[in-house]
C-alpha positions in Angstrom: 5.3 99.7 117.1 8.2 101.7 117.9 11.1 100.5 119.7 10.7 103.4 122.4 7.5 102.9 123.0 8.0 100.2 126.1 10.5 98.2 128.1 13.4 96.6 126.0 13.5 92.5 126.3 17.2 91.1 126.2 16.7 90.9 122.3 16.2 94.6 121.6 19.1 95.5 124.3 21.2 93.1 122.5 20.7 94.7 119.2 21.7 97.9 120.9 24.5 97.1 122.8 25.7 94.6 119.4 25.8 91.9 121.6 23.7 88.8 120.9 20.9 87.3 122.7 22.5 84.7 124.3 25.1 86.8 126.2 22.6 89.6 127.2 20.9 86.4 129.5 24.2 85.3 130.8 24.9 88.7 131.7 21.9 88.9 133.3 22.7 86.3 135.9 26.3 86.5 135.8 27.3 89.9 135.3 24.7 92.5 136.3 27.0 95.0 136.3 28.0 95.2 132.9 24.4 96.2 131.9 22.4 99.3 132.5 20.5 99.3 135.1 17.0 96.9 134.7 13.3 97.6 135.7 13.5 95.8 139.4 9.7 95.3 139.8 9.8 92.7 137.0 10.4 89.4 137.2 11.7 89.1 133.8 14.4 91.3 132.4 13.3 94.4 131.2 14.9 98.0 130.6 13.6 101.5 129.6 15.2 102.6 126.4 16.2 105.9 127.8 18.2 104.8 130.6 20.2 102.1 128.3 20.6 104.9 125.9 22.1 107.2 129.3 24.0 104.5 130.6 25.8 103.3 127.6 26.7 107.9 127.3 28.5 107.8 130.7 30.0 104.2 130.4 31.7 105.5 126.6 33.7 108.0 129.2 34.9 105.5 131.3 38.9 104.9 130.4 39.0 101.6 128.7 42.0 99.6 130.3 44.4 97.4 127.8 43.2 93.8 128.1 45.3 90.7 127.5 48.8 89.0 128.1 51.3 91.5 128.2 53.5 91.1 125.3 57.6 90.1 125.8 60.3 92.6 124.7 62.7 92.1 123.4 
């Protein structure tokens, strides 16, 4: 079966994203959004292929912000 030919669980948007299993169900909950947008109409998680693939395209643009403590100078 090919991967595009249903819904993506958390495991198969995990191996997408290069995140693991684990966080891509805390997300869920905690997080939302930081994900693409799910299938609503399911209780479980569940998300089409093509609008991960879409979403992950126009969140690569998105100006990435410098994280962390800022460092001392001297």
């Amino acid at each position: 079966m090919n991967e595009d030919d249903g819904l993506w669980t958390p495991r198969e948007l995990a191996k997408f994203l290069s995140y693991s299993e684990t966080t891509i169900c805390r997300m869920v909950s905690q997080s939302p959004e930081k994900l693409p947008p799910r299938v609503a109409a399911l209780a479980r998680p569940r998300w089409l292929p093509e609008v991960a693939r879409e979403w992950a395209k126009e969140s690569s643009d998105l100006p990435i912000g410098r994280g962390g403590r800022p460092r001392k100078i001297r």
